[in-house]
N, C-alpha and C positions, 0 to 999 in steps of 0.2 A: 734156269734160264727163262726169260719171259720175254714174249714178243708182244708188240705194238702197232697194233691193225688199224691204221690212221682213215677212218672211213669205215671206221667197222658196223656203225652202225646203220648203213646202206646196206642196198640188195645182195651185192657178190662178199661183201666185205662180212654182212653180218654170217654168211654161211660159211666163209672161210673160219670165221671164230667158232661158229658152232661145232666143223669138222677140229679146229683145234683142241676144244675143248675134250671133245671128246676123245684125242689122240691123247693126253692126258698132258697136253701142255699149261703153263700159264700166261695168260695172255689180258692185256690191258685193252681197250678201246679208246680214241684219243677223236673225236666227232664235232663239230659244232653244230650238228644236227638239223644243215636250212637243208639237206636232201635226204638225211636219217633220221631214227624214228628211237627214241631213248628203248622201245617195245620191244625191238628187234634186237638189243643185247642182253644175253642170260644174266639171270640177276647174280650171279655166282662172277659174275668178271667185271672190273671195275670200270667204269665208265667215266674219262675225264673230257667234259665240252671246253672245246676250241678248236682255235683256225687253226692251223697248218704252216701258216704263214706268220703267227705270234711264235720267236723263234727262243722267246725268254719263256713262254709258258709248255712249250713242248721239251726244250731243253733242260725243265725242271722236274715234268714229268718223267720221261724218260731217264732220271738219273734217280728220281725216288723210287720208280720200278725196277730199275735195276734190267733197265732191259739189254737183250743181245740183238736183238733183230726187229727188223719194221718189214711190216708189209703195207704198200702207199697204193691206196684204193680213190684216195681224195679227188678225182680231178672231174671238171665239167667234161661233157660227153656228147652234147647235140650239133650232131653236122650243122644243121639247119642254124640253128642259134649261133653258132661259130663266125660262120659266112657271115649273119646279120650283127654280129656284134664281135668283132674277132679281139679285140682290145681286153674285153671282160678273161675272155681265154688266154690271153699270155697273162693277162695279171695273176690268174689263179695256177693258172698250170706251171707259169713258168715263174715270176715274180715270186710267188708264195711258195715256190718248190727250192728255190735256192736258198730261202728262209729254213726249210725243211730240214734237207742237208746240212745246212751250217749247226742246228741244234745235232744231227745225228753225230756226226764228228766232233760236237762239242763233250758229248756224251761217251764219247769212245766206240758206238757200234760201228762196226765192221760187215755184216751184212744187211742186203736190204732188196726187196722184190718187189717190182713196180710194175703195178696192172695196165700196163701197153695195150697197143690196138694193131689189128693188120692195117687199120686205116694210114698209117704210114707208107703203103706201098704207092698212095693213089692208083691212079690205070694200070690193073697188073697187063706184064708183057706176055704171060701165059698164065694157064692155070693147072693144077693148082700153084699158086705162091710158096716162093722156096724164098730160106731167109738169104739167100745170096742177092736175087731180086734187088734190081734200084729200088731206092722209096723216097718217090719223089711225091709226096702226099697230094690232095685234091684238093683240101678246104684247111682253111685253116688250125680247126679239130687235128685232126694230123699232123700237122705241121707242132702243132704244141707238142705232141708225145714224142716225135722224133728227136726233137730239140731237145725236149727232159733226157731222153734217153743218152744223148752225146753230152748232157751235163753228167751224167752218172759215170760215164766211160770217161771223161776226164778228170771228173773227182777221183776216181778209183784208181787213174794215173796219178795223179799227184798225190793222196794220202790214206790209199792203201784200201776204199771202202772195193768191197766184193757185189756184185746182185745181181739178180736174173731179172730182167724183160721178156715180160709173159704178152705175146701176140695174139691179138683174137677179136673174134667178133660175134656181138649175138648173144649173150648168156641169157639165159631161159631158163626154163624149168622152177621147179622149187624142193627143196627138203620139205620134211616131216616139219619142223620148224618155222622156217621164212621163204617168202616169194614174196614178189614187183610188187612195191605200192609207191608209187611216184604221184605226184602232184605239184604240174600236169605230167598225164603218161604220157609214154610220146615212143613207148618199143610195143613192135608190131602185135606180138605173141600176148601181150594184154589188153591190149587194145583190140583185138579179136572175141576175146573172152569178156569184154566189157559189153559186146552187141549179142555175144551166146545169153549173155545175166538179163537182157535187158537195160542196160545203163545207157547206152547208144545206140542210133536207129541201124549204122552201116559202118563197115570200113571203108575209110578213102583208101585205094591205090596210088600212089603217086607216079606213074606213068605206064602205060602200055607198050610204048612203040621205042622199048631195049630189045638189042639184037640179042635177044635171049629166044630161045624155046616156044614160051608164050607171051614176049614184049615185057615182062615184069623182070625187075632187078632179082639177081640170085646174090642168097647169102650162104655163110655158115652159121647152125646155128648149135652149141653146145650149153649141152648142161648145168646150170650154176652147179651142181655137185662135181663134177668133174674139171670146171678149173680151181673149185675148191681144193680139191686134191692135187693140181698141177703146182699150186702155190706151196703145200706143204711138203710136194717133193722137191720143192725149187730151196725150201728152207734144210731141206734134209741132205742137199746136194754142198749147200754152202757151207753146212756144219763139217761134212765131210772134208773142208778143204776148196772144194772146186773153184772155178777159175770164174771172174767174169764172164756171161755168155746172154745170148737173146734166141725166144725160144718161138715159132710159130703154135696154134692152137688150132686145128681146123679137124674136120669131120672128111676134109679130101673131098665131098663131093655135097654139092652146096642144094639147096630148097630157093624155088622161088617161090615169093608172095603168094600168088594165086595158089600153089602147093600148099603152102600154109594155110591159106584159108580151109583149103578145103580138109585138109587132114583134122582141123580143128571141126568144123563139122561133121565131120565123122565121130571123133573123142565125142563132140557137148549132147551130139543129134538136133543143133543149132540149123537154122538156113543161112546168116549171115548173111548178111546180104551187101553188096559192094558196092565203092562208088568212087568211080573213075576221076582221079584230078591231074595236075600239070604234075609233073618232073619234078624234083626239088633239087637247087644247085647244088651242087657236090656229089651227087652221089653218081659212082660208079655202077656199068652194069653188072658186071658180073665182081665179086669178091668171095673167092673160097682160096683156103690156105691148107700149104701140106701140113701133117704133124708128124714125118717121119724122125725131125731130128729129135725132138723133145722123147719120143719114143723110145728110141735110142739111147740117150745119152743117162735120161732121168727113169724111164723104165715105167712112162704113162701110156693108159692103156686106159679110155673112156668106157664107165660099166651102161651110159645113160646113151647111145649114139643115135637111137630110132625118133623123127621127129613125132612121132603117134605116143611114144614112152615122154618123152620132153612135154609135152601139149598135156598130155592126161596128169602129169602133177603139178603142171601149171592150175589145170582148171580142178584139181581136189583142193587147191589148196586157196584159192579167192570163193569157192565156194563153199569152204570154210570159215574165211574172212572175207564176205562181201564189204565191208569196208577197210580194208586193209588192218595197219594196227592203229584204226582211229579209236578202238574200245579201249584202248589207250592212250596216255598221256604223249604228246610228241618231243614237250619238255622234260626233262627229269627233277 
């Protein structure tokens, strides 16, 4: 059986391959690579560039691989950019994902795992977020996932596809292997570490005055290895049989920014140094989610949960690669 990591060669996607790899699966990568890096797929797994949205060339792939399963990593992610351009996000998210599915079903697979967001809840009504919670999202960024997500749950009513929606926010950290190289970055936990290297004078804050603790937004933040693992138990769950389900991702109790920062100078022995700006639309103050049911049902259990353990292989691992994988070709 071989699965199909559609974005595999992105940040969470390419670690998900690597934990595949290593769990001795086979597995293809299916990338157009305007936000992955050809670098970041082991040379041992095939690499086919395209959209998502070409539903003749995924449709052909997937039936020469012989695949059973997709896990769909593919989708744009910036609050901010959403709000400012929300059209570009339904066309990718939701336009190019209905493309997706029609090649998966054209193909015969029957399961499939779609890297979701708690950004779906918008304003939780408590915390932490339980997946019974309304999700009435905030920005348009959400609003895209939630709508995939009820494209999946109706496909899967009418012709049979199976898949889990993995909730979450935050992935951090890095494998022995891969970590964040985006261009531009735009997540907090590198852009930290870009003022620890020297690369930038400060971090902006974007706001102080949330009813939070210290006025700065609280998030969750988890480990790319462990929702790498939550993806292959979510694979391990459907092989078994299991039923359609959607899963939250959270650490139960959330970090704010300024926590952040400072736990990162602690890891780098950085000052960092800060620099206060406006609010950015969309964003919630507080956002942390349970993970009791995924706990439960799939039998996840995060080995990375400490943000000091999160941060310290963030910053081994750019200070590895102070250029990310530009010693590399981005094309293949």
């Amino acid at each position: 059986m071989t699965v199909c990591v559609i974005g595999g060669a992105g940040y969470i996607g390419s670690v998900a391959v690597e934990r595949l790899v290593q769990t001795g699966r086979n597995v293809i990568v299916y990338d157009n690579l305007s936000k992955g890096h050809a670098a970041a797929v082991p040379p041992s797994v095939p690499l086919v560039r395209g959209d998502h949205g070409d539903q003749n060339l995924l449709t052909q792939t997937l039936k020469n691989y012989r695949c059973t399963a997709v896990m769909h990593f593919s989708a744009l992610s910036l609050v901010g950019e959403s709000v400012e351009n929300p059209l570009l996000y339904y066309e990718n998210n939701i336009a190019r994902g209905v493309a997706l599915l029609k090649a998966v079903l054209a193909a015969d697979i029957r399961r499939f795992i779609f890297s979701s967001t708690a950004a779906v809840y918008g304003e939780p009504r408590s915390i932490p977020i339980m997946e019974d919670d309304p999700t009435v999202p905030a920005n348009p960024y959400g609003n895209t996932k939630i709508a995939f997500e009820r494209l999946l749950r109706d496909t899967g009513s009418a012709h049979g596809l199976r898949s889990v929606c993995l909730r979450y926010f935050n992935a951090c950290g890095a494998s022995g292997e891969h970590g964040e190289d985006h261009d531009p970055e735009s997540h907090l936990i590198p852009l930290i570490l870009q003022v620890a290297a020297g690369k930038r004078a400060s971090i902006k804050v974007f706001g102080k005055d949330y009813p939070t603790p210290d006025g700065t937004c609280v998030r969750d933040y988890i480990h790319v290895l462990d929702l790498a693992d939550a993806h292959l138990l979510a694979l391990e769950y459907l092989e078994r049989g299991g039923k359609s389900d959607f899963f939250n991702l959270g650490n139960g109790t959330g970090f704010s920014v300024l926590e952040v920062i400072e736990t990162a100078r602690r890891v780098t022995g950085h000052p960092i140094p800060c620099q206060e700006a406006p609010r950015r639309p969309g964003d919630p103050a507080v956002l942390v989610a349970s993970s009791d049911k995924i706990r439960r049902t799939l039998g996840w259990n995060p080995s990375h949960p400490g943000l000091d353990d999160i941060i310290a292989s963030a910053w081994k691992w750019h200070s590895a690669h102070p250029d990310g994988y530009s010693e590399n070709p981005k094309e293949p």
